[in-house]
PyMOL Python script that loads the backbone (N, CA, C, O; Angstrom):
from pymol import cmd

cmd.read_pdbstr("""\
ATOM      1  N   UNK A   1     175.127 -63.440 220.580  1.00  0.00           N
ATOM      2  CA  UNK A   1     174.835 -62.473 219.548  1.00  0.00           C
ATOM      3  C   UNK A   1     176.078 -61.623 219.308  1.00  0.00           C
ATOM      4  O   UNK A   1     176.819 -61.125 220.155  1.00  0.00           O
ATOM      5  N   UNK A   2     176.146 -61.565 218.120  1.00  0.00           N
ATOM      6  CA  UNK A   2     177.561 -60.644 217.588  1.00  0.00           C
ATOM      7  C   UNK A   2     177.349 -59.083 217.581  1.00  0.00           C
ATOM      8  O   UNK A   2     176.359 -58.608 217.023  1.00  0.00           O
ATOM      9  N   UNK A   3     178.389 -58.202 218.273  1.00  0.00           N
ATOM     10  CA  UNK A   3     178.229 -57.092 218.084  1.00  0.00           C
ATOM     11  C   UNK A   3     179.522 -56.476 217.484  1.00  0.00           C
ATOM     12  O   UNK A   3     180.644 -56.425 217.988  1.00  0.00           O
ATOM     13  N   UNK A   4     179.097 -56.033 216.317  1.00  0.00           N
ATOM     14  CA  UNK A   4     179.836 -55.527 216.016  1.00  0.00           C
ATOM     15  C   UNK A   4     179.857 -53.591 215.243  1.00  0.00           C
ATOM     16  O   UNK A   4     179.280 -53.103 214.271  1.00  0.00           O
ATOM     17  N   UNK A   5     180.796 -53.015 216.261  1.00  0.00           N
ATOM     18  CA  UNK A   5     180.384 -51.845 216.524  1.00  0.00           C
ATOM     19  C   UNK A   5     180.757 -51.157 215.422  1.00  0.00           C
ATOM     20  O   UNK A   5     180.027 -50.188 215.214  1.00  0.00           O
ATOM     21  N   UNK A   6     181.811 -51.340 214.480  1.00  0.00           N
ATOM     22  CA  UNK A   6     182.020 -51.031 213.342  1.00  0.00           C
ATOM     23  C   UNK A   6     180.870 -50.638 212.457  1.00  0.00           C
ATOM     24  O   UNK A   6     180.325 -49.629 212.010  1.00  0.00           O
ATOM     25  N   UNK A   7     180.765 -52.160 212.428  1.00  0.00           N
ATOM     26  CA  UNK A   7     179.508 -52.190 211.387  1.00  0.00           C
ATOM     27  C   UNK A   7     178.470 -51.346 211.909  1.00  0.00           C
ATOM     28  O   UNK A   7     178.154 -50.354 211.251  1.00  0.00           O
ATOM     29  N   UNK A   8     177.805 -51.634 213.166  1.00  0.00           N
ATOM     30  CA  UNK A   8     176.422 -50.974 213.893  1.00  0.00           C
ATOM     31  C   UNK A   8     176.486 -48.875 213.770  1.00  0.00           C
ATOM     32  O   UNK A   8     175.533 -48.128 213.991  1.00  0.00           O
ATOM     33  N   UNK A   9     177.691 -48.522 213.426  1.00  0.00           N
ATOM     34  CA  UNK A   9     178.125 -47.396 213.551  1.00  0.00           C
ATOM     35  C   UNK A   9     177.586 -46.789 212.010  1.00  0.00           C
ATOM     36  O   UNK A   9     177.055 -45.714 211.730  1.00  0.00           O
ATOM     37  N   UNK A  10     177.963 -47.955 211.160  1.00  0.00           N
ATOM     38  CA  UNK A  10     177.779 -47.054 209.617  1.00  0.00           C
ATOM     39  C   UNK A  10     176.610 -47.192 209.527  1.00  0.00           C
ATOM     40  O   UNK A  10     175.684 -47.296 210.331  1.00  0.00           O
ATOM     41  N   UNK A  11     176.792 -47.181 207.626  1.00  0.00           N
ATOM     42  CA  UNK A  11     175.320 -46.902 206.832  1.00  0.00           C
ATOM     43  C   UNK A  11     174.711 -47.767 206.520  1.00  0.00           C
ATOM     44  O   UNK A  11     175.234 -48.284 205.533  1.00  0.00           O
ATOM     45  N   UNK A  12     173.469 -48.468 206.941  1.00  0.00           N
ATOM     46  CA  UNK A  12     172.838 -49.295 207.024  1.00  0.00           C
ATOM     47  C   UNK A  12     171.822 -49.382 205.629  1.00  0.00           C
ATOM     48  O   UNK A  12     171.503 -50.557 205.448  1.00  0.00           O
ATOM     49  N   UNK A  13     171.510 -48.897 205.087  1.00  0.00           N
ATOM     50  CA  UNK A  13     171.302 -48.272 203.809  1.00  0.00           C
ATOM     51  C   UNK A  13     171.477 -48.956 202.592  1.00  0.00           C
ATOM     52  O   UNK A  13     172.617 -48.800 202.155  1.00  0.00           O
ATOM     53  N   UNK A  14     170.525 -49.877 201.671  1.00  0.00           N
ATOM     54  CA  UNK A  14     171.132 -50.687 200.684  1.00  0.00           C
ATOM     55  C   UNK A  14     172.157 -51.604 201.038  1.00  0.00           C
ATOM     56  O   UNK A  14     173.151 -51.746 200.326  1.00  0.00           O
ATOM     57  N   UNK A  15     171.901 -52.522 202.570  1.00  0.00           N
ATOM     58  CA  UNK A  15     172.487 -53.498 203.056  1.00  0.00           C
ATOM     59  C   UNK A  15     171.358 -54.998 202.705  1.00  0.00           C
ATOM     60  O   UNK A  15     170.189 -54.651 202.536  1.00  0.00           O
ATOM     61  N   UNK A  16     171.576 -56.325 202.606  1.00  0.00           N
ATOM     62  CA  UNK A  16     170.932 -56.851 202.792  1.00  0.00           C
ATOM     63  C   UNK A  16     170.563 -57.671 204.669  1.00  0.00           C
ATOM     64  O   UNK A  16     171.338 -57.668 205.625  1.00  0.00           O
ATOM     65  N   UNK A  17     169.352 -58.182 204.610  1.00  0.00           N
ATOM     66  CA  UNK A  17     168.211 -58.123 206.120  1.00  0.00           C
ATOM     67  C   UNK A  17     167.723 -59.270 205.768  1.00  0.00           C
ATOM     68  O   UNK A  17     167.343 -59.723 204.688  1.00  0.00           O
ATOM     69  N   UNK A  18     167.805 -59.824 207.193  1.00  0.00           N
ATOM     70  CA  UNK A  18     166.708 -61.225 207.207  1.00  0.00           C
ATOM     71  C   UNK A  18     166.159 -60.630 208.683  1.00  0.00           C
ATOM     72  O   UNK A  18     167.060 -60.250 209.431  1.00  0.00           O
ATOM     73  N   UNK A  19     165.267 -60.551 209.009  1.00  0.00           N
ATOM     74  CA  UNK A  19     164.582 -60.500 210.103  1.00  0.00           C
ATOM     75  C   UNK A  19     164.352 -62.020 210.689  1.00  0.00           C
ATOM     76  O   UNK A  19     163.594 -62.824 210.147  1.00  0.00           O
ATOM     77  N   UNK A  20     165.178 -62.319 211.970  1.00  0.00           N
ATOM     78  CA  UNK A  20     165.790 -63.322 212.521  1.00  0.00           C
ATOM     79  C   UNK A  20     164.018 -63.844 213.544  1.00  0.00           C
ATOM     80  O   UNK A  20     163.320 -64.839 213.348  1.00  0.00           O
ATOM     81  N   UNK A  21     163.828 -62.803 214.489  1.00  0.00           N
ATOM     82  CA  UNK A  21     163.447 -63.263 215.130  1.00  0.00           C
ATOM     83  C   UNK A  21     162.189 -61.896 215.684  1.00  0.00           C
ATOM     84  O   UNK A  21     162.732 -60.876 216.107  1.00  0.00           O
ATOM     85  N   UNK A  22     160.970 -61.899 215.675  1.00  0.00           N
ATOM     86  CA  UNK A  22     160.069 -60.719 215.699  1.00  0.00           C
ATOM     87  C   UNK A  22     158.831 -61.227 216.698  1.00  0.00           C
ATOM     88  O   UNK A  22     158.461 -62.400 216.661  1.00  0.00           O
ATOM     89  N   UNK A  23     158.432 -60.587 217.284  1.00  0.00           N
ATOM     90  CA  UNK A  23     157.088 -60.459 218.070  1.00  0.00           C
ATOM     91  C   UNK A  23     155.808 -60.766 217.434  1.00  0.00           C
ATOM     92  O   UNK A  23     154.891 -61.489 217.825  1.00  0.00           O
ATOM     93  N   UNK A  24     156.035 -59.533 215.559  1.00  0.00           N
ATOM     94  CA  UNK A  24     154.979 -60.405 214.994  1.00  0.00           C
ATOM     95  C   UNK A  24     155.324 -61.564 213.895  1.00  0.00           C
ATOM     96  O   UNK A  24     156.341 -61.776 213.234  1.00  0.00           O
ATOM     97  N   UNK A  25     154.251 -62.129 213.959  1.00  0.00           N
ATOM     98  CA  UNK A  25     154.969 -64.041 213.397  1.00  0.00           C
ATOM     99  C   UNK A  25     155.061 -63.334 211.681  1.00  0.00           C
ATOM    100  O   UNK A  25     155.890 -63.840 210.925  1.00  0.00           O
ATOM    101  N   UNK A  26     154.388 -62.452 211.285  1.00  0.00           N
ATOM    102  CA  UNK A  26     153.867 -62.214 209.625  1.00  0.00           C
ATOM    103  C   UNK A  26     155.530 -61.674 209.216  1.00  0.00           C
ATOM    104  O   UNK A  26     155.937 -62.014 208.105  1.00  0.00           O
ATOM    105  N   UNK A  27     156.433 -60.873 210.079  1.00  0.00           N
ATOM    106  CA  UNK A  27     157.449 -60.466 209.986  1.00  0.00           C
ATOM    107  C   UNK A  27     158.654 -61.765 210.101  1.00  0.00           C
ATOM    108  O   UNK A  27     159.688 -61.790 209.434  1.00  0.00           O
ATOM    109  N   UNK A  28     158.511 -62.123 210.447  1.00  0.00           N
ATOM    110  CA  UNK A  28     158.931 -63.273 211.305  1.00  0.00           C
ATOM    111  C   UNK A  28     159.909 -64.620 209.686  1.00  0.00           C
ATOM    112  O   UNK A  28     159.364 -65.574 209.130  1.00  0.00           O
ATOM    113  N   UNK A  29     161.652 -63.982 209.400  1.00  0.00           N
ATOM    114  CA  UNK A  29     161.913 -64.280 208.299  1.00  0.00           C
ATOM    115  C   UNK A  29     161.921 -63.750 206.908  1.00  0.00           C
ATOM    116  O   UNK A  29     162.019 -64.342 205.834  1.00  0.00           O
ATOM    117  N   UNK A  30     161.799 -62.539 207.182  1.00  0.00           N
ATOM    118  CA  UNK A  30     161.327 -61.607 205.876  1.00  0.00           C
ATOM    119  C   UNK A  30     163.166 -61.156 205.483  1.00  0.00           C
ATOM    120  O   UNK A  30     164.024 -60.819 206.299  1.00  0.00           O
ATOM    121  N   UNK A  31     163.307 -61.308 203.973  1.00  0.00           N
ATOM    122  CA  UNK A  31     164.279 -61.174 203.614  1.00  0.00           C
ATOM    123  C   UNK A  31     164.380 -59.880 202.753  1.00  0.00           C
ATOM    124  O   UNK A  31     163.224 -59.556 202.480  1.00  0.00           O
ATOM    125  N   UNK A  32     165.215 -59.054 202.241  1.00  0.00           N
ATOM    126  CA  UNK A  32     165.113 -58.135 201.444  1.00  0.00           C
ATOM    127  C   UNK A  32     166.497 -57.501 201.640  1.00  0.00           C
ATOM    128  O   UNK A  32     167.543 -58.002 202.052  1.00  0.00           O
ATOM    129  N   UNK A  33     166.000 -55.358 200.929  1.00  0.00           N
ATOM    130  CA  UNK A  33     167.323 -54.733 201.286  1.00  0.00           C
ATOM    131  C   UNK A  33     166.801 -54.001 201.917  1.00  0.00           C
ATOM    132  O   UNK A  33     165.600 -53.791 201.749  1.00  0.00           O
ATOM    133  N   UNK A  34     167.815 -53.097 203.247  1.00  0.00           N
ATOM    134  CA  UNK A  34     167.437 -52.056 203.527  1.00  0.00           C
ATOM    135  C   UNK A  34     166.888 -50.537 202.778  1.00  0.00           C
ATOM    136  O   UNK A  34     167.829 -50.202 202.058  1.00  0.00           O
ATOM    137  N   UNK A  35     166.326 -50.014 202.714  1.00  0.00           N
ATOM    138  CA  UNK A  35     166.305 -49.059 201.931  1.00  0.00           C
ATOM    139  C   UNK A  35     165.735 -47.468 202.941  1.00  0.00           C
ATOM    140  O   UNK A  35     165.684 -46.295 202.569  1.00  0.00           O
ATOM    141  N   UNK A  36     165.495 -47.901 203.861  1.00  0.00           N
ATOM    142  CA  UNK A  36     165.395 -46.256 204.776  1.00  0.00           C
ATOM    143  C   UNK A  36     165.006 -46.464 205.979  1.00  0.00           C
ATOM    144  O   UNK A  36     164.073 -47.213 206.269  1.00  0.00           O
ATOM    145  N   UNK A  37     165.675 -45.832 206.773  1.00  0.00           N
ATOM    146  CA  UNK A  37     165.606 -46.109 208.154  1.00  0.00           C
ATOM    147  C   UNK A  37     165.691 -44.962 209.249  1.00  0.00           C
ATOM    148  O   UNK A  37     166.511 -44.044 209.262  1.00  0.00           O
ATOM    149  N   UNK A  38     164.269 -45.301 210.529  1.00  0.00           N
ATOM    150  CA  UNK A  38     164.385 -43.942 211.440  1.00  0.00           C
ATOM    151  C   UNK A  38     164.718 -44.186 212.144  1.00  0.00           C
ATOM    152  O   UNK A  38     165.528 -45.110 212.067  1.00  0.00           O
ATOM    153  N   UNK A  39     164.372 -43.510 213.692  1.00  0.00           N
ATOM    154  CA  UNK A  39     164.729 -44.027 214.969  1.00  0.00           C
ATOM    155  C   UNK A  39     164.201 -45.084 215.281  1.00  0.00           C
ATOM    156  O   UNK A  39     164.380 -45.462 216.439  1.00  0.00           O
ATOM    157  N   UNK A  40     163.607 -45.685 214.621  1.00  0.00           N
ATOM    158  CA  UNK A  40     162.381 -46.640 214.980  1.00  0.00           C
ATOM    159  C   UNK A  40     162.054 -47.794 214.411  1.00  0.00           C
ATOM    160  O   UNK A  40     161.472 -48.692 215.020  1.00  0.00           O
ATOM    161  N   UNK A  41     162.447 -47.860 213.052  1.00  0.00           N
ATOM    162  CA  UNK A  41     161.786 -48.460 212.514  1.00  0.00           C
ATOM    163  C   UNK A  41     162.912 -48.658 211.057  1.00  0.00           C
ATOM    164  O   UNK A  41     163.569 -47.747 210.552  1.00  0.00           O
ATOM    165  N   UNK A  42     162.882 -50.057 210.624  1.00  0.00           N
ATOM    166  CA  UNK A  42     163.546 -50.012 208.758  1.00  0.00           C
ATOM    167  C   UNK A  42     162.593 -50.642 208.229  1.00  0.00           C
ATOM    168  O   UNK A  42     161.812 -51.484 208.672  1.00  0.00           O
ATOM    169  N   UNK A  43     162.745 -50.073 207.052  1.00  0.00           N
ATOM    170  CA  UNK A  43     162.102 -50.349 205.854  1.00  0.00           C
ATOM    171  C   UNK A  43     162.887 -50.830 205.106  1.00  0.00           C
ATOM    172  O   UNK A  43     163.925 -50.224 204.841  1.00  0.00           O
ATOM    173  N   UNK A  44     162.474 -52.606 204.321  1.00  0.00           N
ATOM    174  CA  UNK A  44     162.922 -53.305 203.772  1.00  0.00           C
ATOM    175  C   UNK A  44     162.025 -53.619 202.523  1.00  0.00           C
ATOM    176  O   UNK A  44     160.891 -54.096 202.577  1.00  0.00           O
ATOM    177  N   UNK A  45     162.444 -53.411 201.837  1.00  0.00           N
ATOM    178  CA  UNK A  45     161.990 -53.822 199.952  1.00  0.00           C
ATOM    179  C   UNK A  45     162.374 -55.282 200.176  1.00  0.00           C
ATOM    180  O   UNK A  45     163.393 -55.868 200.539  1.00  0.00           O
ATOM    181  N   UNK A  46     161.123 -55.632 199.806  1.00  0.00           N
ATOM    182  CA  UNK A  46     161.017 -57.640 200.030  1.00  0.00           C
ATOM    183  C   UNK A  46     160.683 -57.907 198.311  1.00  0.00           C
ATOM    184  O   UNK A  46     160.376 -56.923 197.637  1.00  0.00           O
ATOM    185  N   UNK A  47     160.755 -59.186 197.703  1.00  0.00           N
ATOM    186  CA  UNK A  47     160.078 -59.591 196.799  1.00  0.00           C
ATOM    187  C   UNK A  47     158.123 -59.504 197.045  1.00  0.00           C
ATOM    188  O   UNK A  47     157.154 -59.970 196.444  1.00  0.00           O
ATOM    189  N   UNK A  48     158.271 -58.889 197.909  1.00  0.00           N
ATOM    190  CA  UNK A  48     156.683 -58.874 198.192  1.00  0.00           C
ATOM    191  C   UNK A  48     155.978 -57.735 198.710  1.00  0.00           C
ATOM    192  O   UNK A  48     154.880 -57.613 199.253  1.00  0.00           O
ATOM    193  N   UNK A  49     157.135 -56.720 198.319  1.00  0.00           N
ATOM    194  CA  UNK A  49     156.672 -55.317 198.595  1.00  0.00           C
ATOM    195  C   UNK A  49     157.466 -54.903 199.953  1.00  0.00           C
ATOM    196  O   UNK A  49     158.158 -55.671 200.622  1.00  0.00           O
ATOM    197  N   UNK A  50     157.217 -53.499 200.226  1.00  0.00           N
ATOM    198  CA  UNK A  50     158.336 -53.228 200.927  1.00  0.00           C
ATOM    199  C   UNK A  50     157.625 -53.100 202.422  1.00  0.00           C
ATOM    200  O   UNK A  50     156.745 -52.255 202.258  1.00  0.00           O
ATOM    201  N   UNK A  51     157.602 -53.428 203.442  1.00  0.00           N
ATOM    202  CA  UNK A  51     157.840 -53.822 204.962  1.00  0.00           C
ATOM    203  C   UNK A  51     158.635 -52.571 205.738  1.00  0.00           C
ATOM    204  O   UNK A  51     159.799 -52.181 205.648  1.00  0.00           O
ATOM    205  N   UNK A  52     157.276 -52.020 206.697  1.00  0.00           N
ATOM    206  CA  UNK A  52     158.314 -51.263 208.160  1.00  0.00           C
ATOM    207  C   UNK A  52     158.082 -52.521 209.049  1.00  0.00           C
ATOM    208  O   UNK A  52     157.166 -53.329 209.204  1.00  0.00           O
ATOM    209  N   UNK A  53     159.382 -52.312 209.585  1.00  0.00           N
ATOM    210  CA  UNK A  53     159.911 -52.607 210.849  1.00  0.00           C
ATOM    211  C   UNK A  53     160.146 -52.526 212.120  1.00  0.00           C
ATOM    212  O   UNK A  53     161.351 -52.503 212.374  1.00  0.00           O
ATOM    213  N   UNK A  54     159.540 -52.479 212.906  1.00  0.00           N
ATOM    214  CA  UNK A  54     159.929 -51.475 214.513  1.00  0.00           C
ATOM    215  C   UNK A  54     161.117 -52.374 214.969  1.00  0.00           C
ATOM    216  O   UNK A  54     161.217 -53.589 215.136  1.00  0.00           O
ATOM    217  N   UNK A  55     161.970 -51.344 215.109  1.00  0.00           N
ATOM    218  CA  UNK A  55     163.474 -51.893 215.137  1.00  0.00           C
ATOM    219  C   UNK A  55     163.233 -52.962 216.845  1.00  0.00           C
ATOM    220  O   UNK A  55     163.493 -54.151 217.032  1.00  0.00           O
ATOM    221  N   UNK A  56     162.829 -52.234 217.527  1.00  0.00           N
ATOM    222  CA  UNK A  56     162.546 -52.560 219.008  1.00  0.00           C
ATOM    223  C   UNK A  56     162.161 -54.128 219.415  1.00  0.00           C
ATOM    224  O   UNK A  56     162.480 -54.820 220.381  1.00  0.00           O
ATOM    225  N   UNK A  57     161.168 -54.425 218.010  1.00  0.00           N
ATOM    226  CA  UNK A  57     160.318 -56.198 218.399  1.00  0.00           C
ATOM    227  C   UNK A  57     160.897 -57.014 217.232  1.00  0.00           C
ATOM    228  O   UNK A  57     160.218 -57.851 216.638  1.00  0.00           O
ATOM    229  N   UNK A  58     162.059 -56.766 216.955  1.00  0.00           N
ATOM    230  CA  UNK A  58     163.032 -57.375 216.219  1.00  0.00           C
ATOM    231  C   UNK A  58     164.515 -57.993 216.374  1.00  0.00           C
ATOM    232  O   UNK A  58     165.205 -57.493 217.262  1.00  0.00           O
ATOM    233  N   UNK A  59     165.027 -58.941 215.668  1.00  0.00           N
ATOM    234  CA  UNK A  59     166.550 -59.154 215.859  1.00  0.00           C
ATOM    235  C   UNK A  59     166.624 -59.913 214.324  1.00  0.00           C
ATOM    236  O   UNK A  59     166.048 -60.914 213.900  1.00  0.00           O
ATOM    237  N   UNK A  60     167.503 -59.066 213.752  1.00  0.00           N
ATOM    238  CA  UNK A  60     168.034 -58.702 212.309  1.00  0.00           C
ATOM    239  C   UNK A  60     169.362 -59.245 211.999  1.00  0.00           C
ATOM    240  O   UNK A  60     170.370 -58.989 212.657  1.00  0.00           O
ATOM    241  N   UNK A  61     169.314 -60.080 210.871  1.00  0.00           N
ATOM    242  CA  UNK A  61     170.577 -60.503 210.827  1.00  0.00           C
ATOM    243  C   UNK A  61     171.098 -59.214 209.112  1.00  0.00           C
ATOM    244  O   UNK A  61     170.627 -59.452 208.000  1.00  0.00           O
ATOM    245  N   UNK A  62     171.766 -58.388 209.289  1.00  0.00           N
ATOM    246  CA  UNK A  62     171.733 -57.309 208.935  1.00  0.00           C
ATOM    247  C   UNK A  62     173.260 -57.728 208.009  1.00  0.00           C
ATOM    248  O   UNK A  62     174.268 -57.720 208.716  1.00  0.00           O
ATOM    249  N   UNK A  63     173.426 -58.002 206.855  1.00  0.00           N
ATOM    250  CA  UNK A  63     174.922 -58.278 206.198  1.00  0.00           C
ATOM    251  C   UNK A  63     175.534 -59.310 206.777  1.00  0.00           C
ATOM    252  O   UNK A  63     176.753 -59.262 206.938  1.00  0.00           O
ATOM    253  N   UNK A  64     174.697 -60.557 207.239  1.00  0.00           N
ATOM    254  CA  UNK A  64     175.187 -61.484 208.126  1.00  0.00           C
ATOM    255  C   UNK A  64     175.856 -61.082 209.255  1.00  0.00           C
ATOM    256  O   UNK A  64     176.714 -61.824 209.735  1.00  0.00           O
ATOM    257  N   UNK A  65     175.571 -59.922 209.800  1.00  0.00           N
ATOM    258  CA  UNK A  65     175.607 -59.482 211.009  1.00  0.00           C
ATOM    259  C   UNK A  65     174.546 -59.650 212.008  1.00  0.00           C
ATOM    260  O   UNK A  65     173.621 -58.898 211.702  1.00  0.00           O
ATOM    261  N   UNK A  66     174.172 -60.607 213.536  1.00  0.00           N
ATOM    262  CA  UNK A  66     172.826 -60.394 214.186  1.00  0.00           C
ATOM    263  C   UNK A  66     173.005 -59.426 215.098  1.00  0.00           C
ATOM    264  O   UNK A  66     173.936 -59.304 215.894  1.00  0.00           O
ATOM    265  N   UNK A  67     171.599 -58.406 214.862  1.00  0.00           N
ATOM    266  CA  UNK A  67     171.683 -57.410 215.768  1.00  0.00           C
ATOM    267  C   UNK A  67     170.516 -57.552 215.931  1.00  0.00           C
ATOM    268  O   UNK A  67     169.631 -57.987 215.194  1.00  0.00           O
ATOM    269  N   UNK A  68     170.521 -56.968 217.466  1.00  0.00           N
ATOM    270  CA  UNK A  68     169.162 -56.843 217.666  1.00  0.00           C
ATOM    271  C   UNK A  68     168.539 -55.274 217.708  1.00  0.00           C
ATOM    272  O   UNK A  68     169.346 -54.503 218.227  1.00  0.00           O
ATOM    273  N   UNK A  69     167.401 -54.690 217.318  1.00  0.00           N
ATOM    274  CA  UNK A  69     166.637 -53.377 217.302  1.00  0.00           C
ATOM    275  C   UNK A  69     167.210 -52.424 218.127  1.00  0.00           C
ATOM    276  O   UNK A  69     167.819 -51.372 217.933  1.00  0.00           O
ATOM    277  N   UNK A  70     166.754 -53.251 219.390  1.00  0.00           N
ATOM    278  CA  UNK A  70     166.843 -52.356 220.277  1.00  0.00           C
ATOM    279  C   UNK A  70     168.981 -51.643 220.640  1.00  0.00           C
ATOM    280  O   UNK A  70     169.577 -50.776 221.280  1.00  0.00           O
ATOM    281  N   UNK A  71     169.174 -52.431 219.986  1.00  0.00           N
ATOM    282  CA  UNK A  71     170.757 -51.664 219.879  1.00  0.00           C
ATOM    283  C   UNK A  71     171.076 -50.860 218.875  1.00  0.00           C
ATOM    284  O   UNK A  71     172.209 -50.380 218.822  1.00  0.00           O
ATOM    285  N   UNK A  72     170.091 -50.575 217.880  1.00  0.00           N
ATOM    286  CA  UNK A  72     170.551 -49.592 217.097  1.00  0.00           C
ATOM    287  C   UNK A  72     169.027 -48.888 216.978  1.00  0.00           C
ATOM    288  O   UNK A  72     168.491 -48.810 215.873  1.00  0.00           O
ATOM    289  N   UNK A  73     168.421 -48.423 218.088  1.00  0.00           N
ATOM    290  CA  UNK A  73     167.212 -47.856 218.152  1.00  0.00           C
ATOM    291  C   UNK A  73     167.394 -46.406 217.969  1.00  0.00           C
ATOM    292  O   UNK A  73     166.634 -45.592 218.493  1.00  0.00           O
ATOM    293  N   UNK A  74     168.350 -46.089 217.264  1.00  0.00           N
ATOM    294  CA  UNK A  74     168.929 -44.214 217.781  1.00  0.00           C
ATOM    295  C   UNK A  74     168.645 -43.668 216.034  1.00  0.00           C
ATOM    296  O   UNK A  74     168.622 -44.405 215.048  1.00  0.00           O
ATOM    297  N   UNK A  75     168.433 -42.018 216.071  1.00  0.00           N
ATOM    298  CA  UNK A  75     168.336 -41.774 214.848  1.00  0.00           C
ATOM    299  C   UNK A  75     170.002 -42.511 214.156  1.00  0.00           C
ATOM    300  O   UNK A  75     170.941 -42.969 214.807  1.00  0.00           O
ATOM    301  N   UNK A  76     169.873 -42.400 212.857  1.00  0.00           N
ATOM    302  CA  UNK A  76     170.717 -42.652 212.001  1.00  0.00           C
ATOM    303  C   UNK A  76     172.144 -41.946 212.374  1.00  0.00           C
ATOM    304  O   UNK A  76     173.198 -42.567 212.514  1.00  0.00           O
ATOM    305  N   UNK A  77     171.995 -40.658 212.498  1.00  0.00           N
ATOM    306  CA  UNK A  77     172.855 -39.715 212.670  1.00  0.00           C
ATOM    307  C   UNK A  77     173.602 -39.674 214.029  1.00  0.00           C
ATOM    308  O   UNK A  77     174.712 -39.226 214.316  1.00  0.00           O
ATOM    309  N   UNK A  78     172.533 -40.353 214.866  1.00  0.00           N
ATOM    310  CA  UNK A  78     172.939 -40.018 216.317  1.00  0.00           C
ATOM    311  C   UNK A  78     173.734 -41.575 216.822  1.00  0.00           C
ATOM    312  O   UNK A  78     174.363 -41.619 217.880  1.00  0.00           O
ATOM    313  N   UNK A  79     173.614 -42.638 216.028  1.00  0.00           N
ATOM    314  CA  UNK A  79     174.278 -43.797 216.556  1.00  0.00           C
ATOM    315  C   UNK A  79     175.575 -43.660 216.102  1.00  0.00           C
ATOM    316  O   UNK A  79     176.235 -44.644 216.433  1.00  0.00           O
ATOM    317  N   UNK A  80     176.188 -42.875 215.505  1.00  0.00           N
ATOM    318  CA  UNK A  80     178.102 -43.276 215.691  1.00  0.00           C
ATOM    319  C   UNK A  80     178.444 -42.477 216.673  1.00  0.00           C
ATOM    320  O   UNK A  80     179.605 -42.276 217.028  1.00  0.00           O
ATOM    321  N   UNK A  81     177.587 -42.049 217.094  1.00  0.00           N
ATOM    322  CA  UNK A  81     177.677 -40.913 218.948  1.00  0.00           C
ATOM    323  C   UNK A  81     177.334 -41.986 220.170  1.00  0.00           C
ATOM    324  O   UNK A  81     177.866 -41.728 221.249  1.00  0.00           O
ATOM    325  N   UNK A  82     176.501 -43.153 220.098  1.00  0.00           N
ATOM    326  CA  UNK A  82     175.906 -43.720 220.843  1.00  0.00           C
ATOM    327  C   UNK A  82     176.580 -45.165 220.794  1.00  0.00           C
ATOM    328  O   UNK A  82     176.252 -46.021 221.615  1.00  0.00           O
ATOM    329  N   UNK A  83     176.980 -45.267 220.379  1.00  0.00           N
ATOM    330  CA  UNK A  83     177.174 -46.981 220.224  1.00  0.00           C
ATOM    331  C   UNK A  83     178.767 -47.028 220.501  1.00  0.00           C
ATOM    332  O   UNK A  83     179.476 -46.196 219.935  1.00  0.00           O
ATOM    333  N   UNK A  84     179.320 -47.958 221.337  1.00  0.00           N
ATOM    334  CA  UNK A  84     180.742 -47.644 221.713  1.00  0.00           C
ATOM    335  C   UNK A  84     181.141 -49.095 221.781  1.00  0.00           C
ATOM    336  O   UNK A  84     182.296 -49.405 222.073  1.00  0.00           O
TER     337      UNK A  84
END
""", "prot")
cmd.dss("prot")
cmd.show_as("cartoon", "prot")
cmd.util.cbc("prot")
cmd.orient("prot")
């Protein structure tokens, strides 16, 4: 899995998301854009309406970047403090 801290540092925000790999199967491949995101959780605008996310039971291929949740589980604000 690629980490890349650059990227994991900025604005995630009106990026495009494939949800790679999820706990639940209904999530499981969902494509879209980012459009708002907490400590917890993104919300992705799909062709099928827009989808939360619990960042945690996920791994996101995020701008053709794969990340997984639980590495960018921090508020927005607080991950270019956290992520090294």
């Amino acid at each position: 899995m690629m980490h890349d801290t650059t990227f994991m540092k900025g604005e995630l925000i009106g990026l495009p998301v494939r949800i790679q790999n999820c706990t639940d199967p209904s999530l499981q491949g969902v494509e879209g854009h980012i459009v708002d995101e907490t400590k917890n959780t993104l919300v992705v605008d799909t062709p099928h309406g827009v989808k939360r996310v619990a960042k945690d039971i996920a791994t996101f291929v995020i701008d053709g970047v794969t990340v997984r949740g639980a590495d960018i589980a921090f508020r927005p604000e607080d991950r270019i403090r956290k992520i090294k």
